[in-house]
VOBA-613264 format. One record per atom (N, C-alpha, C): x, y, z; residue in one letter; residue number from 1; atom name. Coordinates in nm, 4 decimals. Layout:
N
X,Y,Z,A,NUM,CA;
...
***
This chain:
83
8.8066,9.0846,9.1795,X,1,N;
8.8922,9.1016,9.2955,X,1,CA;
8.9394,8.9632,9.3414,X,1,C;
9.0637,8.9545,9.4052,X,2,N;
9.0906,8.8047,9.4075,X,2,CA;
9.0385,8.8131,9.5797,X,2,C;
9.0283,8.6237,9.5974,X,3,N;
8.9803,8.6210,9.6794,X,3,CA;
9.0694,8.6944,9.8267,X,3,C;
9.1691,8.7029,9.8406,X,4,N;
9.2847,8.7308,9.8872,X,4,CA;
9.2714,8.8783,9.9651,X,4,C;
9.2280,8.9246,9.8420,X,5,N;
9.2168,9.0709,9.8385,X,5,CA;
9.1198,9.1265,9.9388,X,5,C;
9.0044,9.0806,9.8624,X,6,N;
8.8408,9.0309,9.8832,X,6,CA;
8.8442,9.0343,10.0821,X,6,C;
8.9283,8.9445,10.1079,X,7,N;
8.9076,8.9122,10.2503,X,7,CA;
8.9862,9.0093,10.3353,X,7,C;
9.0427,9.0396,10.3115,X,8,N;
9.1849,9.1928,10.3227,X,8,CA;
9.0602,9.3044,10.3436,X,8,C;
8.9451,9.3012,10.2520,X,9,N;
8.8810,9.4676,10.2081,X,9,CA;
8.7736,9.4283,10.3895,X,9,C;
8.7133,9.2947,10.3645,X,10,N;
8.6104,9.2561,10.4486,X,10,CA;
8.6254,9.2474,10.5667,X,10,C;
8.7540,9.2374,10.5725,X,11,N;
8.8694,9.1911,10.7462,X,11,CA;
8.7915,9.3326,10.7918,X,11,C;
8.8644,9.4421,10.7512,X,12,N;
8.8412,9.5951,10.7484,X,12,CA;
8.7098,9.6104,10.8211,X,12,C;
8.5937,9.5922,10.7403,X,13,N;
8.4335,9.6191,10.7663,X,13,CA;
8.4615,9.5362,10.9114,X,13,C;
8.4789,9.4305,10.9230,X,14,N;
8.4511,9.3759,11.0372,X,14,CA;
8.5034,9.3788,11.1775,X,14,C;
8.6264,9.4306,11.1378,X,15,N;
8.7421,9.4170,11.2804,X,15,CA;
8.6670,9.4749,11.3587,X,15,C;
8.6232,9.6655,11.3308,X,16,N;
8.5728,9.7104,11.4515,X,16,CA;
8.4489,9.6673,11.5706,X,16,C;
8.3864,9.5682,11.4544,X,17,N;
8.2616,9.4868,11.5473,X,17,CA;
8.3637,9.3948,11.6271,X,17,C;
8.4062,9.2923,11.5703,X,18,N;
8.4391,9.1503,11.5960,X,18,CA;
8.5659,9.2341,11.7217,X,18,C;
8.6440,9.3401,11.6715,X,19,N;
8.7749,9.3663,11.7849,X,19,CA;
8.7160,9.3943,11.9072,X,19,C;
8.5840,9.4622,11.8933,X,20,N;
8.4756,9.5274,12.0383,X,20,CA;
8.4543,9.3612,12.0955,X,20,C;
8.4199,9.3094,12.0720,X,21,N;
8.3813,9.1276,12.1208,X,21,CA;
8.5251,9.0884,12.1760,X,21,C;
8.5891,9.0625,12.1101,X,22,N;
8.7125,9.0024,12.1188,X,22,CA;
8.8637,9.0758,12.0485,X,22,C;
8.9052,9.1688,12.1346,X,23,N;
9.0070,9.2601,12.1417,X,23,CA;
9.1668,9.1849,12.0531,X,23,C;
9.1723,9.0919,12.1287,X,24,N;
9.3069,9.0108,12.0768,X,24,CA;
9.2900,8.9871,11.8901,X,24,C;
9.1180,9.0041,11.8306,X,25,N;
9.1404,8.9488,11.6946,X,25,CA;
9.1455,9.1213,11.6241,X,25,C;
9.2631,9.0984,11.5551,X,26,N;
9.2587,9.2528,11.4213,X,26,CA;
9.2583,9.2223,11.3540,X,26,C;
9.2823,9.3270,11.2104,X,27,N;
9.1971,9.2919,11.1200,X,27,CA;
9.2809,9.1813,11.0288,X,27,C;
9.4086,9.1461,11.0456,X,28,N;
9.4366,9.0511,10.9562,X,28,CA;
9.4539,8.9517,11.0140,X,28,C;
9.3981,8.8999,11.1532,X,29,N;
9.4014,8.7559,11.1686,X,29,CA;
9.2247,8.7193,11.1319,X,29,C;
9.1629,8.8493,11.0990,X,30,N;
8.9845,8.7962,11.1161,X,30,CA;
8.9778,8.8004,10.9615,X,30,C;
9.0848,8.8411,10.8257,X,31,N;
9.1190,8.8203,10.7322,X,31,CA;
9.1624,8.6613,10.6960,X,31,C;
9.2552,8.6254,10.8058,X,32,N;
9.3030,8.4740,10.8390,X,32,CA;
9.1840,8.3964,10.8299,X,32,C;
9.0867,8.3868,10.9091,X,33,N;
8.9513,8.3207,10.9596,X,33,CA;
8.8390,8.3195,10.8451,X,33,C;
8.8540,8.4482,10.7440,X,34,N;
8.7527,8.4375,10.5961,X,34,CA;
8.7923,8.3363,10.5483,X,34,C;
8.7009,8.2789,10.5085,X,35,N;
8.6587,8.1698,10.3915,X,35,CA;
8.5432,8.0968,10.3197,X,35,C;
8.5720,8.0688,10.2640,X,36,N;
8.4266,8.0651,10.1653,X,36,CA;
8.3246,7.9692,10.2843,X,36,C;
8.2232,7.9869,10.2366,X,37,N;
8.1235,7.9446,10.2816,X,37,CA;
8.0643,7.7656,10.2733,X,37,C;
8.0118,7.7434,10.3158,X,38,N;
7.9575,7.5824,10.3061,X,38,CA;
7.9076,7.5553,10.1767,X,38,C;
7.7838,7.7132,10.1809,X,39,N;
7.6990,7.6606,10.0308,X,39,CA;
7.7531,7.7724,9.9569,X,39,C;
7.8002,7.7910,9.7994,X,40,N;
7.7784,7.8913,9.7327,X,40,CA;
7.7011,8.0099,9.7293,X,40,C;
7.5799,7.9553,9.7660,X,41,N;
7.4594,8.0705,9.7709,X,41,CA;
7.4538,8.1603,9.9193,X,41,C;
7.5205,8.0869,9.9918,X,42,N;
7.5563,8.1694,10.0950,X,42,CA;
7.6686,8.3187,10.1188,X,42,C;
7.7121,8.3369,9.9811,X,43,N;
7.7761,8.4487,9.9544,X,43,CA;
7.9320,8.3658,9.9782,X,43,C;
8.0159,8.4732,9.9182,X,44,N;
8.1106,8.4726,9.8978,X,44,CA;
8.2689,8.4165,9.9999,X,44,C;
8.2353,8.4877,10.1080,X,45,N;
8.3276,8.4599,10.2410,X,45,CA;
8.2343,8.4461,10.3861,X,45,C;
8.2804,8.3806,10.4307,X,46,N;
8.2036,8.3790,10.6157,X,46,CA;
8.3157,8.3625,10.6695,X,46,C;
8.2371,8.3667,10.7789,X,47,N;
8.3504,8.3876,10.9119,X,47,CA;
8.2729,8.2863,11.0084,X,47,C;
8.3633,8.2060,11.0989,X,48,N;
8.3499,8.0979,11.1350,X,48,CA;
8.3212,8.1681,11.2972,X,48,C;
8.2070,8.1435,11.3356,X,49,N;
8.1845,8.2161,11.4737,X,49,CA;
8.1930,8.0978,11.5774,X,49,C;
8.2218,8.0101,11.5562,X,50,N;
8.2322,7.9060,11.6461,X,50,CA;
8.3730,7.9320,11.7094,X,50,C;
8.4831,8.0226,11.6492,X,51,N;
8.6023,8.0526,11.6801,X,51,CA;
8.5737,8.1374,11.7763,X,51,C;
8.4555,8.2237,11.7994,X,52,N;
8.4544,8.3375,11.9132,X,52,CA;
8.3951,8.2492,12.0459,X,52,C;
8.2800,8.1221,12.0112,X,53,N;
8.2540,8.0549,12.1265,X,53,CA;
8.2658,8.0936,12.2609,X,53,C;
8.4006,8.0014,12.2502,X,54,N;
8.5119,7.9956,12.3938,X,54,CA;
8.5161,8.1610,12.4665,X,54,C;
8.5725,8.2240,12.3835,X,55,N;
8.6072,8.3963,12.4724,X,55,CA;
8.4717,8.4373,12.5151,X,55,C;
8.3720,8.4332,12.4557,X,56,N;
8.2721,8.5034,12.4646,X,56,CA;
8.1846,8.3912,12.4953,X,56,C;
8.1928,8.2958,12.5341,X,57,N;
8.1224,8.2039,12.6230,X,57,CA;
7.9577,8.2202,12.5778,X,57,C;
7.9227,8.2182,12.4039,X,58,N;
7.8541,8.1984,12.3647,X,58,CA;
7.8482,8.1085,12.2754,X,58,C;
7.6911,8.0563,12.2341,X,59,N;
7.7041,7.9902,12.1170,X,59,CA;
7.6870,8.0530,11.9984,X,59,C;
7.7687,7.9309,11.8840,X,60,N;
7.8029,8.0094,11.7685,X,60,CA;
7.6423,8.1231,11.6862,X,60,C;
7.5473,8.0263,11.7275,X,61,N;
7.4048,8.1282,11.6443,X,61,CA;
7.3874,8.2731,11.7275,X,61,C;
7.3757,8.2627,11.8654,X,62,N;
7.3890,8.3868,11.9166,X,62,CA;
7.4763,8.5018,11.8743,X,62,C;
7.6135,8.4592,11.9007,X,63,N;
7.7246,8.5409,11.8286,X,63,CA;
7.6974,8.5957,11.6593,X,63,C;
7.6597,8.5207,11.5932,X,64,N;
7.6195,8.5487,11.4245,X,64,CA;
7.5060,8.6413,11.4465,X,64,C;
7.4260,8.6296,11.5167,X,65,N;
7.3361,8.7360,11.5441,X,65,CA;
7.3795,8.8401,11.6059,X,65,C;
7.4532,8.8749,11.6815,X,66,N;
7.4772,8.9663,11.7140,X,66,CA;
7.6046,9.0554,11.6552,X,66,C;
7.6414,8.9938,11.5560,X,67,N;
7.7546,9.0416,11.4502,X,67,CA;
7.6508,9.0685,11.3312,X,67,C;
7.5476,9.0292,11.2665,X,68,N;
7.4387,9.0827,11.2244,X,68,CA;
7.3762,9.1762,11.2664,X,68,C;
7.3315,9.2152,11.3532,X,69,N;
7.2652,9.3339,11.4229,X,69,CA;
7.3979,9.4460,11.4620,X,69,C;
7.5277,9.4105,11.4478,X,70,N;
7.6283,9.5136,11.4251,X,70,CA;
7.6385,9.5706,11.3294,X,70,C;
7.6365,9.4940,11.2094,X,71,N;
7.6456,9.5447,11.0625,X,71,CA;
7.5372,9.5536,10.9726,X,71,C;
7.4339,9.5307,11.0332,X,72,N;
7.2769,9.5610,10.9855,X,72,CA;
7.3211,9.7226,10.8712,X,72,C;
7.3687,9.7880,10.9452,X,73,N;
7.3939,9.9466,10.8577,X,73,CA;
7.4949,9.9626,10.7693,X,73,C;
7.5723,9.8163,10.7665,X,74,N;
7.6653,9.8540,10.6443,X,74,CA;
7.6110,9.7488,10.5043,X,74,C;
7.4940,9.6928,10.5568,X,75,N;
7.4529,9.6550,10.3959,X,75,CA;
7.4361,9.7262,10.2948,X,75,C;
7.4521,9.7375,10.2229,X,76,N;
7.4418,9.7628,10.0691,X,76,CA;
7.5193,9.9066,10.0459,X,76,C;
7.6288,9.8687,10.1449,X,77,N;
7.6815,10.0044,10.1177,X,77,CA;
7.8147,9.9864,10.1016,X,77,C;
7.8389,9.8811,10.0101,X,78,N;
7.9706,9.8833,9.9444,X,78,CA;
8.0120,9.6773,9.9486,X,78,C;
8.1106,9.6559,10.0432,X,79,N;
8.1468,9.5375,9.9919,X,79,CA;
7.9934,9.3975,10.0728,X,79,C;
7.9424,9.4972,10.1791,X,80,N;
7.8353,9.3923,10.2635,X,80,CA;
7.7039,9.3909,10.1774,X,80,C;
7.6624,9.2884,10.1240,X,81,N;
7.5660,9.3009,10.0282,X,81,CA;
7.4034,9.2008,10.1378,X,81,C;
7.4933,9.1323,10.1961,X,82,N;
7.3461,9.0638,10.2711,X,82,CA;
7.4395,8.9846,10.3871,X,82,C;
7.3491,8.9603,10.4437,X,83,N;
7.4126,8.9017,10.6057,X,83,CA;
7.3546,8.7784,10.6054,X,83,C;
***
């Protein structure tokens, strides 16, 4: 799958968490925001939560946790393989 694509399928899985947090992001600007990761082994695409910060007047580890504990139920059930 190209990466392109890839972030298009993942935008999808995520909007409905990330749009509940922060309404203004859908699914192809949180498509915009995928990109690969720091380390390889960290999987394929991340999402940069330091971008939600500001709106949600959290810090970025809080926010990743709590976008983890959103999608806790869509692991291994298709494109979310680990968080």
């Amino acid at each position: 799958m190209r990466p392109d694509a890839l972030a298009q399928e993942v935008a999808q899985v995520l909007a409905p968490v990330i749009s509940a947090l922060v309404p203004e992001l859908d699914a192809a600007t949180i498509a915009s925001l995928l990109g690969p990761p720091p380390k390889p082994e960290m999987g394929d695409l991340a999402f940069p939560c330091f971008r939600l910060s500001k709106p949600l007047k959290q810090a970025p580890p809080k926010i990743a946790q709590t976008l983890a504990e959103a999608l806790a139920d869509q692991v291994g059930k298709g494109l979310i393989t680990a968080l």
